[in-house]
C-alpha positions as CSV (number, residue, x, y, z in Angstrom):
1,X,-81.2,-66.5,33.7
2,X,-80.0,-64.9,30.7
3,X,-78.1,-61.5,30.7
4,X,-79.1,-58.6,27.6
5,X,-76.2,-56.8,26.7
6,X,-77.1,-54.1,24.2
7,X,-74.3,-53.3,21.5
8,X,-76.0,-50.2,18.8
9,X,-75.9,-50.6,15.3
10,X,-76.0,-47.4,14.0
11,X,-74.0,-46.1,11.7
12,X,-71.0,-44.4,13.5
13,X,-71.2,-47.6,15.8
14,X,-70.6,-49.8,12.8
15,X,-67.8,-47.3,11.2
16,X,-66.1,-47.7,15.1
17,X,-66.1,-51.9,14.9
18,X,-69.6,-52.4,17.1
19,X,-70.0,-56.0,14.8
20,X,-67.2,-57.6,16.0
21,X,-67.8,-56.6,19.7
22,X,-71.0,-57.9,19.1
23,X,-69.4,-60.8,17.9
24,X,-66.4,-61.1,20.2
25,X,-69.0,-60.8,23.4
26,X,-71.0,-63.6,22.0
27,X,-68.5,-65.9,21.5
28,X,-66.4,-64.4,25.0
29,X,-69.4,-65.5,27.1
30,X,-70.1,-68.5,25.7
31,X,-66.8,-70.1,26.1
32,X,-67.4,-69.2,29.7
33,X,-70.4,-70.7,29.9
34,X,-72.7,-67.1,30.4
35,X,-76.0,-67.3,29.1
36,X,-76.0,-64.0,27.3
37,X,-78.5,-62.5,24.5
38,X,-76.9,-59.7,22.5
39,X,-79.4,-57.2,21.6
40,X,-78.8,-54.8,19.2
41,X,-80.0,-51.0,19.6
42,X,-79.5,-47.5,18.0
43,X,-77.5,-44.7,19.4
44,X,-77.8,-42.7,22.2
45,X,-75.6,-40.3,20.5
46,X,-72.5,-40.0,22.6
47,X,-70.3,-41.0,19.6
48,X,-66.9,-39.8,21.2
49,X,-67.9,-43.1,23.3
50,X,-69.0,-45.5,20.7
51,X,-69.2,-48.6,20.7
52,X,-71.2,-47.8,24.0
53,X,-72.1,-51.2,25.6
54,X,-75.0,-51.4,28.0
55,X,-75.8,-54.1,30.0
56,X,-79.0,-55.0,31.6
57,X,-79.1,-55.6,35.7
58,X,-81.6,-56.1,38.8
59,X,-80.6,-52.3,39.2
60,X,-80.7,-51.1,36.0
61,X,-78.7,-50.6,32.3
62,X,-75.0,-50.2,33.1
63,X,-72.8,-48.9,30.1
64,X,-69.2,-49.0,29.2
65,X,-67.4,-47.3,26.6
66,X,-65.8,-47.0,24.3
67,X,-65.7,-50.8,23.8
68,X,-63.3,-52.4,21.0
69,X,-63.0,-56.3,20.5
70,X,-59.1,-56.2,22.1
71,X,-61.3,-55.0,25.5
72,X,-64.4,-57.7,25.4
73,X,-61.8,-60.4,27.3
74,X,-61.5,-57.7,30.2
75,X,-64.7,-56.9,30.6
76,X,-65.7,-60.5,30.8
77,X,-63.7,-61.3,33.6
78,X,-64.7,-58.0,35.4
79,X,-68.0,-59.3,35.6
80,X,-69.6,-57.4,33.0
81,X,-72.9,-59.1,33.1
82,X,-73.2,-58.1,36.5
83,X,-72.2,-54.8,35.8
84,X,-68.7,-55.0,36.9
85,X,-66.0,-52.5,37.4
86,X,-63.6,-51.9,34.7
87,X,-61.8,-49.3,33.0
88,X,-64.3,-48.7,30.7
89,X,-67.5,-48.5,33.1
90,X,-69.7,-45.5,32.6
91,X,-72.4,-46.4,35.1
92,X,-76.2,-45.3,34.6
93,X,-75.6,-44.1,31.1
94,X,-78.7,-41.8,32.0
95,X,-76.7,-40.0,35.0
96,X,-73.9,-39.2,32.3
97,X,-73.6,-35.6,32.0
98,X,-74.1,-35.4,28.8
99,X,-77.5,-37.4,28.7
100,X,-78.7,-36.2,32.2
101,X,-78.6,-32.2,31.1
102,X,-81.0,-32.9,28.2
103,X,-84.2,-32.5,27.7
104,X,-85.4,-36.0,25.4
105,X,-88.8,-36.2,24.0
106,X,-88.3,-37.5,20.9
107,X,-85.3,-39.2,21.5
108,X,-86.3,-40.6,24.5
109,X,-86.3,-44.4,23.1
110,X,-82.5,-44.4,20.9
111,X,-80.5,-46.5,22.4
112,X,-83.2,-48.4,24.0
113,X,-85.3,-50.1,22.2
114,X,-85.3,-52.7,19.1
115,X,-85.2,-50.7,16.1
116,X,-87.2,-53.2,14.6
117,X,-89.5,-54.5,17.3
118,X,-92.8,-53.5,17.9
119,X,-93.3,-54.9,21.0
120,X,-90.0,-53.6,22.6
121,X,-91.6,-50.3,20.8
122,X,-94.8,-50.7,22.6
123,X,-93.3,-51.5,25.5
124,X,-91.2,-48.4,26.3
125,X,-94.2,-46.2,25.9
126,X,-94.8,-46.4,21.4
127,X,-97.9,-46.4,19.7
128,X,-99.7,-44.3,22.7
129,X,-99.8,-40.6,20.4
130,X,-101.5,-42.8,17.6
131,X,-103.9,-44.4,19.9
132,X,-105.3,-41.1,21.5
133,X,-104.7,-39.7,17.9
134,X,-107.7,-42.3,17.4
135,X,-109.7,-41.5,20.0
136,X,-110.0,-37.9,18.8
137,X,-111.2,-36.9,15.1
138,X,-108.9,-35.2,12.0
139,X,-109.7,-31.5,13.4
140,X,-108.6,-32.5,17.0
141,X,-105.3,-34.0,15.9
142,X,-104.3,-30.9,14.1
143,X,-105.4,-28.7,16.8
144,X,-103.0,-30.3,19.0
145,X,-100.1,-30.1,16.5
146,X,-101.0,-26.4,15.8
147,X,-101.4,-25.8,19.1
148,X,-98.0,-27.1,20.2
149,X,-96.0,-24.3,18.8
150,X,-94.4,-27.1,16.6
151,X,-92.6,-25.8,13.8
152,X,-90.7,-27.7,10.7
153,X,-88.1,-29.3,11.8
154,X,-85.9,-29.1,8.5
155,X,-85.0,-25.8,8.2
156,X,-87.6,-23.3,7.5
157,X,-89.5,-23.2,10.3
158,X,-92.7,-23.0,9.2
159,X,-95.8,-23.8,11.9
160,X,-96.6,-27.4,11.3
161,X,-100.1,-26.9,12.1
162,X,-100.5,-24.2,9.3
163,X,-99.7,-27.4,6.6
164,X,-101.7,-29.5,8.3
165,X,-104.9,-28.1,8.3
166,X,-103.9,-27.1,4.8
167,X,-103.9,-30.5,3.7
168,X,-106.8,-31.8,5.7
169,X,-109.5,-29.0,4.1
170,X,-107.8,-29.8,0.5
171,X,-110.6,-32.1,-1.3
172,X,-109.0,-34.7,-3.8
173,X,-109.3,-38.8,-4.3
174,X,-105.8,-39.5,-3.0
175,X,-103.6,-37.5,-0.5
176,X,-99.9,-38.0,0.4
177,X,-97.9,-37.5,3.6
178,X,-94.0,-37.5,2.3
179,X,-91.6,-37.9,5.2
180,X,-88.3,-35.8,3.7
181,X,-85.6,-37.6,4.9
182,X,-83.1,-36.1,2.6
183,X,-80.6,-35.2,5.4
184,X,-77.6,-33.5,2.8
185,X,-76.7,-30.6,5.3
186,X,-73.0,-31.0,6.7
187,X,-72.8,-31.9,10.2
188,X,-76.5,-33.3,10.6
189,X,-77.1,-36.8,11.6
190,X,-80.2,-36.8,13.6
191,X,-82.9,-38.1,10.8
192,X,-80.0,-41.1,10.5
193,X,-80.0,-41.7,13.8
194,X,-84.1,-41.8,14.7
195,X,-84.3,-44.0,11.5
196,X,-81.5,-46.7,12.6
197,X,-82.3,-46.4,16.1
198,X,-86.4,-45.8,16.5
199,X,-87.9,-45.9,13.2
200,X,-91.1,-47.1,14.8
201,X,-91.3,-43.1,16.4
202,X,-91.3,-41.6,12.5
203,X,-94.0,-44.4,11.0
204,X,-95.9,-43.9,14.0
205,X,-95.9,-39.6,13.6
206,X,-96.3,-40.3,9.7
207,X,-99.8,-42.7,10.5
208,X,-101.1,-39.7,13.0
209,X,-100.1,-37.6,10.4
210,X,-102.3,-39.7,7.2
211,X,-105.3,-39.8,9.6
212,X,-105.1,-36.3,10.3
213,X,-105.1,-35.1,6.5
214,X,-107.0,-38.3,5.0
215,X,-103.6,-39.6,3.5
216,X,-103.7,-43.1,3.3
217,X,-100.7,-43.9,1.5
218,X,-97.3,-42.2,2.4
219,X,-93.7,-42.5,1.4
220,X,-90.1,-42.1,2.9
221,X,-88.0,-40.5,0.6
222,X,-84.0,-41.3,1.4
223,X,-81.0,-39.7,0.9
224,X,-78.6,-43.1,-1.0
225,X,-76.4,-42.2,1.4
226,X,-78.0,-43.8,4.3
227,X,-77.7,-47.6,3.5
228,X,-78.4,-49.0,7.0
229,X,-81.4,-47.0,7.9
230,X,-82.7,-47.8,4.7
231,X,-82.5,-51.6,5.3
232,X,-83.7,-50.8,9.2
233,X,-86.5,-48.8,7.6
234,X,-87.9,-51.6,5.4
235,X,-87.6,-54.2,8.1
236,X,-89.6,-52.0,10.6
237,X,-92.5,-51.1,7.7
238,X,-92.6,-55.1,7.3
239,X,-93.5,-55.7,10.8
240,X,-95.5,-53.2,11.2
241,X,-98.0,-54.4,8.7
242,X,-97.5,-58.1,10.1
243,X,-98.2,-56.3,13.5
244,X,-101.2,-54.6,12.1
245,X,-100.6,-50.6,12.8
246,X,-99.7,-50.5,9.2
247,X,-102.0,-51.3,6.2
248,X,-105.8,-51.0,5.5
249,X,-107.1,-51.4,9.1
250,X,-104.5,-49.2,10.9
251,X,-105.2,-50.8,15.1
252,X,-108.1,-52.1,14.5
253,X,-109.6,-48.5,13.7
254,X,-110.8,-49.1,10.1
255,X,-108.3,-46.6,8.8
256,X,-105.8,-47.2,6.0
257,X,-102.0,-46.2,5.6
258,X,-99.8,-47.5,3.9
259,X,-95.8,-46.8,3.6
260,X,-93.3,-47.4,1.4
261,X,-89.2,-46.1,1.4
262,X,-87.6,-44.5,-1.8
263,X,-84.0,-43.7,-2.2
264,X,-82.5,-40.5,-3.5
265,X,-80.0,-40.3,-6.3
266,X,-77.8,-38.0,-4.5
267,X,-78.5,-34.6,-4.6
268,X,-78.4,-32.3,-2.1
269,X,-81.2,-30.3,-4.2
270,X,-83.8,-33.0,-3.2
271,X,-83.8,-31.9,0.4
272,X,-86.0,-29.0,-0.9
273,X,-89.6,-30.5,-1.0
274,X,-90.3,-29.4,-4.5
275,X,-87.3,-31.0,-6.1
276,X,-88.0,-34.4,-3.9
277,X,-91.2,-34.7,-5.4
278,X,-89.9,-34.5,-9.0
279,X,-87.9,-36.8,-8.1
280,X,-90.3,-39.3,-5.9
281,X,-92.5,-39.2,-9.4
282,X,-89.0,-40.0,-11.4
283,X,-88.0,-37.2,-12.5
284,X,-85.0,-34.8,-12.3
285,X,-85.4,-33.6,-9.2
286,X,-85.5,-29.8,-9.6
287,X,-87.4,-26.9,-8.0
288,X,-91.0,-26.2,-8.9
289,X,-92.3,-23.0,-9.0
290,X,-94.5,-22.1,-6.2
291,X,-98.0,-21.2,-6.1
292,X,-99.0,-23.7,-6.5
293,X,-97.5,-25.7,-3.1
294,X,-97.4,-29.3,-2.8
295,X,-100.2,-29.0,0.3
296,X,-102.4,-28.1,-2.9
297,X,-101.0,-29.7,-5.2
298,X,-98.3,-32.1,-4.3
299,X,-97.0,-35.1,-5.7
300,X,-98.7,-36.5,-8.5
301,X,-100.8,-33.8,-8.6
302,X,-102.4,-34.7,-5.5
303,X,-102.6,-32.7,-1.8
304,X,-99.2,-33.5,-0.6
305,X,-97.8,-33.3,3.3
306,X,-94.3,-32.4,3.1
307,X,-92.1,-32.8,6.3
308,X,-88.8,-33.4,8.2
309,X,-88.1,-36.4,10.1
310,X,-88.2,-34.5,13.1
311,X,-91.1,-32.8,12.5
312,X,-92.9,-36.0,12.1
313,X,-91.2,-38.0,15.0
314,X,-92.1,-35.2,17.8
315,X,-95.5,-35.9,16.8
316,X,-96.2,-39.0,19.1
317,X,-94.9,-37.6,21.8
318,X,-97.4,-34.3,21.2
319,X,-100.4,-36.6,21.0
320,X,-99.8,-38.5,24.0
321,X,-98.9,-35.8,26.6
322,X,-100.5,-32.8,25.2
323,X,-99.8,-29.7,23.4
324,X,-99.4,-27.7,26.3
325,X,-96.6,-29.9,27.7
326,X,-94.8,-29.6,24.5
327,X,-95.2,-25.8,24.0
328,X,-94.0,-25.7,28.0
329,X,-90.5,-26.1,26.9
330,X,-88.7,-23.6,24.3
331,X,-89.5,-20.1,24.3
332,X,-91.0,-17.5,22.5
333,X,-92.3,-18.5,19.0
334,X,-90.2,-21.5,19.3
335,X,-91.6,-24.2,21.3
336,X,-90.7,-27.6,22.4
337,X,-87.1,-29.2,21.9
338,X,-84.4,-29.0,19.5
339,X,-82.3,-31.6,18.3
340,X,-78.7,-30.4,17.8
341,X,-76.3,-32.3,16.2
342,X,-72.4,-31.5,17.3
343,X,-69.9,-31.9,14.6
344,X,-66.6,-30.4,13.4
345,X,-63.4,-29.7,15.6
346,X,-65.1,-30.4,18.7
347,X,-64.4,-33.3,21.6
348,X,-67.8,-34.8,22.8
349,X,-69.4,-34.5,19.1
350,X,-73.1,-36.1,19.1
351,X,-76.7,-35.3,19.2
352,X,-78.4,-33.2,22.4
353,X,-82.2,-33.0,22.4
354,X,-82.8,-29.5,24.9
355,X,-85.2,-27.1,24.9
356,X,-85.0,-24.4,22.3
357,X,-83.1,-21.2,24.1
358,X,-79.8,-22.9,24.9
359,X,-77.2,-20.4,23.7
360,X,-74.2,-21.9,21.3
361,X,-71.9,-21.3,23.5
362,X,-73.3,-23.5,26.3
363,X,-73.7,-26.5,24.0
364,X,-70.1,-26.0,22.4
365,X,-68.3,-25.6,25.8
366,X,-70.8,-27.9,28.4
367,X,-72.2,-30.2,25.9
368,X,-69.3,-30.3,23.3
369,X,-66.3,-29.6,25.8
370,X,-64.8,-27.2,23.2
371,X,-62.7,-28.2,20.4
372,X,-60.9,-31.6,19.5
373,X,-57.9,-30.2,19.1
374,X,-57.6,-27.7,22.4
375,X,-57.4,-24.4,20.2
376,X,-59.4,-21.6,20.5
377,X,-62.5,-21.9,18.8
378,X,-62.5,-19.7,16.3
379,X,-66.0,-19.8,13.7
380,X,-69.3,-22.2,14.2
381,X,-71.2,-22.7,11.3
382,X,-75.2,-23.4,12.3
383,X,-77.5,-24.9,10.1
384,X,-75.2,-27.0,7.4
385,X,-73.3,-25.3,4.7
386,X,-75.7,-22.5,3.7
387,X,-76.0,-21.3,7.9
388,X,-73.7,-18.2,8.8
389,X,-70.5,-18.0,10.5
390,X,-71.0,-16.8,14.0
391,X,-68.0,-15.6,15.8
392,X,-66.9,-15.8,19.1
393,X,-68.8,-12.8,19.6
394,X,-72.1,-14.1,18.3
395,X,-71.6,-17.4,20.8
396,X,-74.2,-16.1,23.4
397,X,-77.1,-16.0,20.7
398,X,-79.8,-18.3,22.2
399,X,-80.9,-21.1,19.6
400,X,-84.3,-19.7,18.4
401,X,-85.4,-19.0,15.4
402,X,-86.3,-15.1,15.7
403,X,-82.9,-15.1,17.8
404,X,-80.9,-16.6,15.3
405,X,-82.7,-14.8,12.4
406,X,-81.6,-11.5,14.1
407,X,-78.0,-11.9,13.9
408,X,-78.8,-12.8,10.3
409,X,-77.9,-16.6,11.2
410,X,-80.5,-19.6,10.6
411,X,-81.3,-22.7,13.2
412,X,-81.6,-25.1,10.2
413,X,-81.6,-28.5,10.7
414,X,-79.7,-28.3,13.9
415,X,-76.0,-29.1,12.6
416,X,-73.3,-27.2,14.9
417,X,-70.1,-27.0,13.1
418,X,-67.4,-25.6,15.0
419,X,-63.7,-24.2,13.4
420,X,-60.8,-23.9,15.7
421,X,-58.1,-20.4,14.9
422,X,-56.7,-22.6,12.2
423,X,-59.7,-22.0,9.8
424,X,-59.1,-19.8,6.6
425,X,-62.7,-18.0,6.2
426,X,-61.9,-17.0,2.9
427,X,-62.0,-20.4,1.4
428,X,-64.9,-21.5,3.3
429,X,-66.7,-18.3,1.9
430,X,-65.5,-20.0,-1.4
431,X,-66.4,-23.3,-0.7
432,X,-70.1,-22.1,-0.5
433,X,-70.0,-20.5,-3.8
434,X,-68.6,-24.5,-5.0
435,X,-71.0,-25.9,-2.8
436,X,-74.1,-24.2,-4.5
437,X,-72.4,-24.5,-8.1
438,X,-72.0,-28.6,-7.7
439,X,-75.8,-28.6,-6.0
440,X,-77.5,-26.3,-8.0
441,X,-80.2,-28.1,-9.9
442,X,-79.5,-25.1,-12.6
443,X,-83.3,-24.1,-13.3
444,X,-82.5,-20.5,-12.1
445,X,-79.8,-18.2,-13.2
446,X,-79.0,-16.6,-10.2
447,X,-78.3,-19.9,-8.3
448,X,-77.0,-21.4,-11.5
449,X,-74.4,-18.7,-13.1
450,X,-74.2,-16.4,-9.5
451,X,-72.4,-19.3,-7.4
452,X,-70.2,-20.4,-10.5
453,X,-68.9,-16.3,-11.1
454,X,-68.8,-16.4,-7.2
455,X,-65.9,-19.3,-7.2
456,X,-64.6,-17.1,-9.5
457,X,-64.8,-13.9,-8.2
458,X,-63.5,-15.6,-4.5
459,X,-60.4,-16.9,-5.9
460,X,-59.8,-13.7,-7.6
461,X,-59.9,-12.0,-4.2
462,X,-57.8,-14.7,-2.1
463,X,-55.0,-14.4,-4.7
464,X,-54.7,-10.7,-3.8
465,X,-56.3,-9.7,-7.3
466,X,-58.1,-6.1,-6.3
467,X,-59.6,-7.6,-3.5
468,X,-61.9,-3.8,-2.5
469,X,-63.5,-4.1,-5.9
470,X,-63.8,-7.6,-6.4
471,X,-65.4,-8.2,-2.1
472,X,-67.5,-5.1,-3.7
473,X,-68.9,-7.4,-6.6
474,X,-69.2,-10.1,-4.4
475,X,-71.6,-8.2,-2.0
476,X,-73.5,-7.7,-5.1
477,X,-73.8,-11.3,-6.5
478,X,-74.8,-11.7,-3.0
479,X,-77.7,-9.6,-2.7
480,X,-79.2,-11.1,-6.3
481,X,-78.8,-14.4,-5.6
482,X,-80.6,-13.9,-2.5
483,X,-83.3,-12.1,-4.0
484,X,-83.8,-13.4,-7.2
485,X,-82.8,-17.3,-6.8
486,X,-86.2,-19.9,-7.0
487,X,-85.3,-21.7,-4.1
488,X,-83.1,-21.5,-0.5
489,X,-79.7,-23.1,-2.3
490,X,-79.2,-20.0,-4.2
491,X,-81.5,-18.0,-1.8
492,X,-79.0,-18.7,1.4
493,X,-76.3,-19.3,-0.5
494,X,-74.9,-15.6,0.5
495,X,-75.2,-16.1,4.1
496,X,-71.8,-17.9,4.6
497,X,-70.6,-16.0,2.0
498,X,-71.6,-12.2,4.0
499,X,-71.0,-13.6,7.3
500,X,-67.3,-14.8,6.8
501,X,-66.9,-11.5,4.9
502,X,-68.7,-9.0,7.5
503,X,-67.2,-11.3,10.9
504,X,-63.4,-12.3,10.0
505,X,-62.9,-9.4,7.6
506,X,-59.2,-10.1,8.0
507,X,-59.3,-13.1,6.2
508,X,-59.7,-11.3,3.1
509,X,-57.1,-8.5,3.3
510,X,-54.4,-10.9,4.0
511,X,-53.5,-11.6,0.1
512,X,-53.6,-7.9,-0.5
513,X,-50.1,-7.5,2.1
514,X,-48.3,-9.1,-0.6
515,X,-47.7,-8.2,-4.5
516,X,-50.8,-8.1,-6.2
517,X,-50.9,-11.2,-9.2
518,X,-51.4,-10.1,-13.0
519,X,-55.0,-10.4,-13.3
């Protein structure tokens, strides 16, 4: 009887040599004679243990990591196709700390399944939010997403619902439901990771989505970046039409949706949904001035739904169980679960999925194990590089959206990027300003000319140059950027900036104990 032994192919697997395990296993077992099928699988987001190999027994999936080719010999004679002991062996990988503390809804399947598979898709529970999505009609469906608490996923927040509805009472030939995959912020990995390892979960919210709104045609826009789950993405759309829940009789329900994947040029600009659109129709992509909004008018004109990869993937899981046991977990105004992505100077860096409420400091210290190097942690920076730097201080802040907004912090996307005492917040306050200069798309002054004289103004103050008077006309560009940019790049822009300045104010006087430079 053959043995599965699953080896993941996403991306940070790849980077870490999971091809030639895959390939040294294969070969390893068959000059032994072991009838062994490799099957390849996403991530379940442990990376600090990647390669993770999991092997399939009477008694369940046994894992061992992390695996490089030098180790596949050892493991072979351990037994590891009966689950063997070794060195490496992680047991259940489900009882792992790590996984067992979370709360996984929509990540439930990474790891698991085939990213390419429908079957092993249907098998471990897929396509069951798209057939009750059927079973109801276009009012129902939204009523369920509005009535979930479920809010964008990408960074603003907004109540899913709200768009929804918007889109579905908009009258027009054509409609569009745009999946932004866009994923530019630093320290955010989860859209890669659903996309390589359960790409099946996004078409499937995306088709629930079309039917809800009367889209029938919808598109994937990617960030360049993303080479494998672009690949992983086509593949899946392919046999999901062969499959038949993609294409003019969606399931046999006489409903049409059809998808198609577009890569990005690039710019981090094109993660806001105005900009994407210019450039999904081929143009530059910068910002559009709002009214009108794309749920209106969209792209090509048309009544467009616009979301995150998240928002669109926690859809299924919605549809099948119910709003009310989504909106059960979370609390307050913001419902369900979070996916946070771990990055920076930390040891167990991955994704969690857990409830929204969990306070920073829990998932740095029980989920992250503090920092890689074993200093003090020092600055986090939540929700990529226009989120504010919270203090130690600020480390008991629950991760909601009202709590975060009230310490004048944002949840974002879900990146966690975490500074040891090391870190000089001075230049990270400047690297924002670059950040926003490089990015901007230019159509506003504010965003275009205020991070540029920012740079300026930054360098001017971490050389010792009059650093009162120039932190004084920095607060300034601050506040009209922030109130008179078009869009969030310039509009958030100041929030690393003020918080580096208002929390590690002694980062800024330190130039100023020394002799000031001829200006």
């Amino acid at each position: 009887m053959s043995v599965t032994i699953t080896v993941p192919r996403d991306a940070v697997a790849l980077g870490l040599g999971a091809n030639k395990v895959a390939r040294t296993l294969f070969a390893g077992a068959e000059r032994r004679g072991l009838d062994v099928a490799i099957k390849r699988t996403g991530s379940r987001g442990l990376f600090w243990l990647e390669p993770m190999v999991e092997v399939e027994t009477p008694e369940g999936r046994v894992a061992y990591g992390p695996v490089t080719p030098k180790d596949v010999d050892a493991l072979l004679e351990a037994g590891i196709t009966t689950g063997g002991e070794h060195a490496l062996r992680l047991g259940d990988p489900e009882k792992i700390p790590y996984l067992a503390r979370q709360q996984r809804l929509t990540f439930h399947r990474c790891g698991v399944v085939d990213p390419v598979s429908v079957e092993d898709y249907r098998a471990h529970g897929g396509y069951r939010g798209l057939e009750a999505a059927l079973k109801t009609n276009a009012e129902g469906i939204v009523a369920e997403v509005r009535e979930s608490g479920l809010r964008g996923r990408g960074g603003a927040g907004f109540p899913a619902g709200i768009k929804w509805n918007t889109v579905m009472l908009a009258e027009a030939d054509q409609k569009y439901v745009v999946c932004n995959a866009d994923e530019g912020d630093s320290g955010t990995f989860a859209d890669r990771m659903m996309m390589e390892g359960d790409p099946f979960n996004l078409i499937e919210g995306m088709t629930i989505a079309g039917i809800a709104t009367g889209a029938t045609r919808g598109y994937i826009y990617l960030r360049s970046e993303y080479p494998q789950a672009f690949e992983t993405l086509k593949e899946a759309i392919a046999n999901g039409v062969k499959a038949g829940v993609l294409g003019d009789d969606v399931m046999g329900s006489g409903k049409a949706f059809h998808l198609d994947v577009r890569l990005g040029a690039g710019a981090y600009i094109c993660g806001e949904e105005t900009s994407l659109l210019e450039s999904l129709e081929g143009r530059r992509g910068i910002v559009r001035a709002k009214p009108p909004i794309p749920a209106l008018k969209g792209f090509l004109g048309r009544p467009t739904l616009v979301n995150n990869v998240m928002t669109f993937t926690a859809v299924p899981w919605i549809l099948e169980h119910g709003a009310k046991a989504y909106a059960d977990y979370g609390m307050g105004r913001s419902l369900g679960t979070l996916p946070i992505q771990l990055a920076g100077n930390i040891r167990h860096g991955g994704l969690i999925e857990v409830a929204f409420g969990i306070t920073l400091r829990e998932v740095i210290e029980d989920f992250g194990g503090g920092t890689r190097s074993g200093r003090p942690v020092r600055a986090v920076q939540v929700g990529g590089p226009l989120g504010a730097y919270f203090p130690d201080a600020l480390l008991d802040t629950p991760l909601d959206y009202e709590a975060m907004a009230a310490k004048k912090g944002l949840v974002g996307h879900g990146g966690i990027v975490v500074f040891d005492d090391t870190v000089d917040m001075a230049k990270q306050a400047r690297f924002a300003f670059e950040f926003c200069a490089a990015e901007s798309c230019g159509k506003c002054t504010p965003c275009r000319i205020g991070a540029t004289r920012g740079v300026e103004t930054m360098d001017k103050v971490i050389s010792g140059i009059r650093p009162d008077q120039n932190l004084k006309l920095v607060e300034d560009l601050c506040e009209v950027m922030t109130d008179g940019s078009l869009c969030a790049m310039g509009g958030l822009t100041p929030m690393p900036v003020m918080s580096a300045i208002t929390h590690f104010p002694e980062d800024f006087r330190r130039a100023g104990d020394f002799p000031v430079a001829a200006e």
